[in-house]
C-alpha positions in Angstrom: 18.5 -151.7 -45.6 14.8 -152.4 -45.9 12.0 -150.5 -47.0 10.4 -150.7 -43.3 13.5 -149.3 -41.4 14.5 -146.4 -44.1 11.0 -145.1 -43.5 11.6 -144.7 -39.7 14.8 -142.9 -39.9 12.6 -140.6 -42.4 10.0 -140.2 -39.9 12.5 -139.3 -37.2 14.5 -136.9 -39.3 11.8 -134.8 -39.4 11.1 -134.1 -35.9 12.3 -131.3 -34.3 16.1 -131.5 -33.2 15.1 -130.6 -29.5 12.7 -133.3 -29.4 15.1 -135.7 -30.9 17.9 -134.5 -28.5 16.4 -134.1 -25.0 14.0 -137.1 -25.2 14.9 -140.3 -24.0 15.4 -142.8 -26.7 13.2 -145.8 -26.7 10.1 -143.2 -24.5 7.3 -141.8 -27.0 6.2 -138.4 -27.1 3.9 -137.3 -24.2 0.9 -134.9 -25.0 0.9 -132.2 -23.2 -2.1 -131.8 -20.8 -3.6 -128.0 -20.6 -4.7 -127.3 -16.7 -8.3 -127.1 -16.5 -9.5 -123.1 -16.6 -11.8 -121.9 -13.4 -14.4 -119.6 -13.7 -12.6 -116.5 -13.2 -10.1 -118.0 -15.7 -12.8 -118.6 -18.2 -13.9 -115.0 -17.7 -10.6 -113.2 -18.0 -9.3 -116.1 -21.2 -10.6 -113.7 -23.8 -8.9 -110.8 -22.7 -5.4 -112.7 -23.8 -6.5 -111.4 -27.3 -4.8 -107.9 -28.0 -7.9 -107.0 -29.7 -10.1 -107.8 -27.1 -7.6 -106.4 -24.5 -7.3 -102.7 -26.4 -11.4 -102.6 -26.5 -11.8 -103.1 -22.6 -9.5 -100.4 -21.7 -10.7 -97.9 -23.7 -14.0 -99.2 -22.5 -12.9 -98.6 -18.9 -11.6 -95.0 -19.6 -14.5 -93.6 -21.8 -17.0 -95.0 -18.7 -14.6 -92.7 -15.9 -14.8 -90.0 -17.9 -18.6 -90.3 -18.3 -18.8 -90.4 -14.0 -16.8 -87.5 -13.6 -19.2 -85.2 -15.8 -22.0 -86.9 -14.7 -21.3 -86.1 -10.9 -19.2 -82.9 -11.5 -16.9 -83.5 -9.0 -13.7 -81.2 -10.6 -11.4 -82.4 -7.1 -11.8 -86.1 -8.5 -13.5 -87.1 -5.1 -11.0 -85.4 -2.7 -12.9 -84.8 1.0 -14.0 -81.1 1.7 -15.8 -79.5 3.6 -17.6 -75.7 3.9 -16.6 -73.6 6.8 -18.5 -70.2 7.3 -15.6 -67.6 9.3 -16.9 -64.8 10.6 -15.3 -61.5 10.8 -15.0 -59.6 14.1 -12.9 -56.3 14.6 -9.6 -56.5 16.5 -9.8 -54.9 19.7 -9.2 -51.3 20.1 -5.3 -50.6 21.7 -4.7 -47.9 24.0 -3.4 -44.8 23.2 0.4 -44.2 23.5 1.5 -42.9 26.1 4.0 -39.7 25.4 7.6 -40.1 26.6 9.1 -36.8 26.8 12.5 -35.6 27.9 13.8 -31.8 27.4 16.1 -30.6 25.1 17.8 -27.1 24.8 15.8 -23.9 24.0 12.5 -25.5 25.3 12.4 -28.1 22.7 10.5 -31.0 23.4 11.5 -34.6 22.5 8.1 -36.5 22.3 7.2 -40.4 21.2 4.3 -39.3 18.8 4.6 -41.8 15.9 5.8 -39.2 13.6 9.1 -39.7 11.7 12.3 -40.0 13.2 14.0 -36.6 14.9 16.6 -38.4 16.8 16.4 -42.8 16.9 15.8 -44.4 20.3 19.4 -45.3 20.3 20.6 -42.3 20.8 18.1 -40.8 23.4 19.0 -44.1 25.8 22.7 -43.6 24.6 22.1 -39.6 26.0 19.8 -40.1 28.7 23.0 -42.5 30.3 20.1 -45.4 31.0 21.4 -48.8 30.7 18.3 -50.9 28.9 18.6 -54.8 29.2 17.1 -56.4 26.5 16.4 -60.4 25.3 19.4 -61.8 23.4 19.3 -60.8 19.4 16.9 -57.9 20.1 17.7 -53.8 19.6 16.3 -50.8 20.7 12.2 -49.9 19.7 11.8 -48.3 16.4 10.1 -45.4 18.1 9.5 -42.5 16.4 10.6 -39.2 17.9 9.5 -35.6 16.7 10.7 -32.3 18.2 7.9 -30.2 19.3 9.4 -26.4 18.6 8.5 -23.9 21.2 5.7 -21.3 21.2 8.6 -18.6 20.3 9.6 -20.3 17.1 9.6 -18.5 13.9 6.9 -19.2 11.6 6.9 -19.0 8.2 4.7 -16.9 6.0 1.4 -19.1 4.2 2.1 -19.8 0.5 1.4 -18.8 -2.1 0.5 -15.4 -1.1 -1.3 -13.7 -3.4 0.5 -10.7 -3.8 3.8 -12.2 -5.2 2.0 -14.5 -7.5 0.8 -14.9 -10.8 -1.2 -17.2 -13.1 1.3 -18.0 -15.8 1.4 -21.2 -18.7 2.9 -24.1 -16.6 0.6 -22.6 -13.6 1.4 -20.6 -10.6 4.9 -19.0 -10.4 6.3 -16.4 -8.1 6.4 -12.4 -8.8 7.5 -9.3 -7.5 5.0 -7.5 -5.8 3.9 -3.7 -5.7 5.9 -2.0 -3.2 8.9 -4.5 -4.8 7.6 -7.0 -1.8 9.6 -9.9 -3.0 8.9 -13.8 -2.4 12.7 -13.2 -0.9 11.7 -11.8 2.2 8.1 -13.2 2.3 9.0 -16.4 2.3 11.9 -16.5 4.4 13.0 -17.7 7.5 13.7 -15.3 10.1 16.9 -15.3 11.9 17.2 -16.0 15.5 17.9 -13.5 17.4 22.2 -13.9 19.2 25.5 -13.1 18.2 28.5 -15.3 17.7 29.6 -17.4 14.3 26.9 -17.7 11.8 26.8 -21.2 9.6 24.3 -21.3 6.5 23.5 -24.8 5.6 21.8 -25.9 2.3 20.7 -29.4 1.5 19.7 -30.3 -2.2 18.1 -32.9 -4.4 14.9 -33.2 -2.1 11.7 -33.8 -3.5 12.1 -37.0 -5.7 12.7 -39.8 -3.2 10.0 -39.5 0.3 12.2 -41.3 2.7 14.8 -39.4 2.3 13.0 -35.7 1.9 10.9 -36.7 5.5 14.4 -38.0 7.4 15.6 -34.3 5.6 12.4 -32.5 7.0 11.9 -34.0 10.2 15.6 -34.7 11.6 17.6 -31.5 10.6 17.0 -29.1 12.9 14.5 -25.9 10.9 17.2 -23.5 10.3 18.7 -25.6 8.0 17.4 -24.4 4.2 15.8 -27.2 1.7 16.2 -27.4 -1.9 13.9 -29.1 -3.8 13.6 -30.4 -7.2 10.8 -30.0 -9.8 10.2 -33.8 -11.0 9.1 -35.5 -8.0 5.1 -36.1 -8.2 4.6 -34.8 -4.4 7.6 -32.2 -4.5 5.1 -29.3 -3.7 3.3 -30.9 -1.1 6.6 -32.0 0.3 7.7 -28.5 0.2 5.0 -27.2 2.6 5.4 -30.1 4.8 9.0 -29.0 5.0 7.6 -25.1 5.6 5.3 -26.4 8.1 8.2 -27.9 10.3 9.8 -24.0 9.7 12.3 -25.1 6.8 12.6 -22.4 4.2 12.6 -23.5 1.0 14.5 -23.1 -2.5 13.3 -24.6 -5.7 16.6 -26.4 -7.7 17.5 -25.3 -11.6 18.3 -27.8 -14.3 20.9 -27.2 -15.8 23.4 -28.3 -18.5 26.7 -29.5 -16.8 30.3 -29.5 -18.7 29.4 -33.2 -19.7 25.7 -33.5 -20.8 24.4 -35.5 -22.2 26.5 -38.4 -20.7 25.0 -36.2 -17.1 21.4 -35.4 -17.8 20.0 -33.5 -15.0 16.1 -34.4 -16.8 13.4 -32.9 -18.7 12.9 -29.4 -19.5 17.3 -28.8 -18.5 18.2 -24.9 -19.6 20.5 -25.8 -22.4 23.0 -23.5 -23.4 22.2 -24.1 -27.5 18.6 -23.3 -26.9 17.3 -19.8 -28.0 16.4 -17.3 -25.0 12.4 -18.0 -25.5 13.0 -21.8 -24.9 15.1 -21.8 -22.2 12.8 -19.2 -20.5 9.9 -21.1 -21.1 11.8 -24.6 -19.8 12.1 -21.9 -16.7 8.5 -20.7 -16.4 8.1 -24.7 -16.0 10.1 -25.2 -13.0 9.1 -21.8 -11.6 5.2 -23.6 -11.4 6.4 -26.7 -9.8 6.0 -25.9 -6.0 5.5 -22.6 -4.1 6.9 -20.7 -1.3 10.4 -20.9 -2.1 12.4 -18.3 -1.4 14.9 -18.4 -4.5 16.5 -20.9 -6.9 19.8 -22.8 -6.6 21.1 -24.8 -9.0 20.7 -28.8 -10.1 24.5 -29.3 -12.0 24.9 -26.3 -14.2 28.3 -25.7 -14.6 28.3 -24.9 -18.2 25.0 -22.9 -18.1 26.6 -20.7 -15.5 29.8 -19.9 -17.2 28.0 -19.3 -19.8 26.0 -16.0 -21.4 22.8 -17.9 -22.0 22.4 -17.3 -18.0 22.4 -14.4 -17.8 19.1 -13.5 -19.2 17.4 -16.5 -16.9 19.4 -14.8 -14.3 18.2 -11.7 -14.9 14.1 -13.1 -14.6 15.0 -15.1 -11.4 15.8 -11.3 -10.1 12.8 -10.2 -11.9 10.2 -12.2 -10.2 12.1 -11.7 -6.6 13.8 -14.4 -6.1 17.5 -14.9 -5.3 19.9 -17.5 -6.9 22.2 -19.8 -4.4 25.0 -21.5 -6.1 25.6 -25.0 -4.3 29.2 -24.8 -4.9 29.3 -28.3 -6.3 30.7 -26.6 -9.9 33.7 -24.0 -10.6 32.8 -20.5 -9.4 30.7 -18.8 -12.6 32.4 -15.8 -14.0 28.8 -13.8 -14.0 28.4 -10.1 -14.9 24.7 -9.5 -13.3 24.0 -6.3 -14.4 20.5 -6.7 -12.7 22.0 -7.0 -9.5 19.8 -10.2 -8.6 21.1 -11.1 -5.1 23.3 -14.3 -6.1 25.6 -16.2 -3.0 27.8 -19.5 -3.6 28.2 -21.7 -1.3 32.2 -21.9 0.2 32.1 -25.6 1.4 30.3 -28.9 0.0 30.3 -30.9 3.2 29.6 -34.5 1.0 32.0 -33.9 -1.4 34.0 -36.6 -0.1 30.4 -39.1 1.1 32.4 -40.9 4.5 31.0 -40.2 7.7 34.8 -38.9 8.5 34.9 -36.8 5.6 31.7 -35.2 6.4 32.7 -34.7 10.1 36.1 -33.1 9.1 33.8 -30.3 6.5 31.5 -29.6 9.5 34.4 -28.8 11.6 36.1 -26.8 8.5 32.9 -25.0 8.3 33.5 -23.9 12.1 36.6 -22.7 11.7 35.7 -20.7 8.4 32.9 -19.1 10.7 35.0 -18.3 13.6 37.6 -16.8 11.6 34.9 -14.9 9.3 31.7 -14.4 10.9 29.9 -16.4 8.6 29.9 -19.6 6.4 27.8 -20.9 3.8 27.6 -24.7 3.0 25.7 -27.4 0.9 25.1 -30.9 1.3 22.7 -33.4 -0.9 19.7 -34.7 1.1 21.5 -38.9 1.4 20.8 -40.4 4.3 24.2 -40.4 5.8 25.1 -36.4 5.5 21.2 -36.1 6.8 22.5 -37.6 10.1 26.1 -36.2 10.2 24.3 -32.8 9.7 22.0 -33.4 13.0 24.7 -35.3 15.0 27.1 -32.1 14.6 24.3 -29.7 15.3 22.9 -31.0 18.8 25.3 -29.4 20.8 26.4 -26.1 18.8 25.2 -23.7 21.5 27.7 -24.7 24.0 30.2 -23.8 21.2 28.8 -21.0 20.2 28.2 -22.1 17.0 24.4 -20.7 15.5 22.7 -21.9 12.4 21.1 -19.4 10.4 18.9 -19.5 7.2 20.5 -19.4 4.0 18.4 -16.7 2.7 20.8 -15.0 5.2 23.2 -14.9 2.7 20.6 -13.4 0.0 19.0 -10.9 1.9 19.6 -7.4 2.7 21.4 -4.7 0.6 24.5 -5.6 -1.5 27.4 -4.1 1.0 25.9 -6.1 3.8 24.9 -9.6 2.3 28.0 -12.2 3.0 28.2 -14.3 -0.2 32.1 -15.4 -2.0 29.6 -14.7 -5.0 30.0 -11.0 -4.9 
């Protein structure tokens, strides 16, 4: 082989293998032609470099940013537009009109906007009316308030001055000269008839509104209210229960068999605690409202079997007040050498909290009264022994049924006062 030819196979050799492969033999090499660049091509060329690239871009953002302070638009350009509105007044409604319908004794049923007496249910359900009314809809929530008569009892102003005193916690009940005690000036009078007598108590008012104005405004007066001490408006709610001829008791705390796992709440009469702190933890509840007519109990089981009550005992007598066991604890083996008028009551209608259950105490409690003269019962202030309570009581006159004050059971001298307390 000559020098000439092993200088081409050289040559060749060190072309690239794709070259040598996909070219035709025997054709050269073509040079490759580069598309001529047009203006905007010749503009944006430069920007192929990363460098170059990188620079414009932060360019561009550091250039919006300077805009948006410049102009101070904060909605980034968004449309708006300022509207003044201009307030007027709604126009003025017309005064309700009242829709009235009697009730026994004079009694007035009256739409008033007040709380609820009896719902608008049950006046269409008792007036026999058949009301048609769009698909999904129910009766109005009307209000309905009784309007007593002229001839209903009225209870005495509170606090009167003669039975109270200034004391630590504030104002508290005492007996007066001439022993006038907050037991009878405070109470409500009984109606005047003869037949069965039935003493109802409800408890644990004061602490929830709803349920002490459903208490207040749908029982019928006679019925007694206990309140507690804790709830922030438990005095004022106690005169607006006096106002609608309720008299009222003020509830105890005390210690039950099972504190503290049941805490009745601050300032409970313990029975570890010396006579001085228990009295004073007394003089605090005795301060919390006024006008009540005597103290019942909030638990207590194992204050009351116990001789640490007998010395608060002995004040509540002191101060002219009488003490109404709920009956919702064992019956208190008490000794009461003061002779403060004490009564328990024989039935606790929500023992058992079913509408049934409740229904079946209620007639109990008829039956106990027929066969005795007299019955005292208890009942906490829920919602659904509330209206049990005033379902049972519409139509006790025409069975000769009468509700009477618990104080009933307090007042008067020892021989004559009905109480399975004595």
């Amino acid at each position: 082989m000559g020098r000439g030819t092993r200088a081409r196979i050289e040559c060749r050799l060190t072309e690239s293998t794709d070259d040598i492969l996909t070219r035709p033999l025997g054709v050269k090499e073509a040079k490759v032609l580069e598309r001529p660049l047009g203006r905007f091509g010749r503009l944006v060329a430069p920007l192929r470099r990363p460098k170059i690239a990188a620079g414009a871009i932060l360019g561009a953002l550091l250039a919006a940013c300077g805009l948006v302070l410049a102009l101070g638009d904060p909605q980034g350009g968004e449309p708006r537009v300022e509207v003044a509105i201009t307030m007027r007044e709604p126009p003025a409604r017309p005064a309700p009109v009242p829709v009235a319908t009697s009730e026994p004794h004079g009694a007035v049923v009256v739409n008033a906007g007040g709380s609820q007496q009896r719902s608008a249910e049950e006046i269409e359900t008792a007036s026999g009316v058949t009301v048609v009314r769009p698909p999904g809809s129910g009766p109005s929530e009307a209000v309905v308030i009784r309007v007593p008569p002229a001839s209903a009892p009225r209870l005495a102003a509170a606090p009167d001055p003669r039975i109270s005193e200034q004391g630590r916690h504030g104002t508290m009940p005492k007996l007066g000269e001439g022993r006038v005690r907050a037991l009878d000036v405070y109470a409500r009078a009984e109606e005047p008839g003869t037949g069965p007598r039935i003493a109802i108590l409800v408890t644990g008012l004061g602490v929830g509104q709803a349920a002490t104005a459903g208490a207040t405004v749908r029982l019928p007066p006679a019925v007694s209210l206990a309140f507690l001490p804790y709830g922030a408006e438990a005095d004022r709610s106690a005169a607006r229960a006096r106002d609608a001829g309720h008299e009222v008791f003020l509830q105890l705390p005390m210690e039950p068999f099972d504190y503290p796992d049941s805490d009745p709440g601050p300032q409970t009469l313990l029975t570890a605690l010396k006579g001085l702190e228990n009295a004073d933890r007394l003089a605090w509840s005795l301060a919390r409202i006024s006008g009540y007519v005597g103290v019942a109990n909030f638990m207590g089981a194992k204050m009351m079997a116990d001789p640490a009550f007998e010395p608060v005992l002995r004040e509540i007598g002191a101060r002219g007040l009488g003490f109404l066991n709920d009956g919702t604890g064992p019956k208190p083996a008490l000794t009461n050498k003061n002779r403060t008028p004490v009564a328990r009551a024989e039935l606790v209608l929500d023992a058992v909290p079913r509408a049934d259950a409740i229904d079946a105490a209620l007639a109990q409690a008829e039956a106990r009264a027929r066969a005795t003269g007299f019955a005292l019962v208890s009942a906490n202030g829920a919602a659904l022994s509330v209206d049990r309570i005033a379902r049972w009581a519409r139509d006790l006159d025409s069975r000769g049924i009468r509700l009477v004050p618990a104080s009933v059971a307090l007042r008067g001298s020892l021989e004559k006062r009905v109480s399975t307390a004595n």
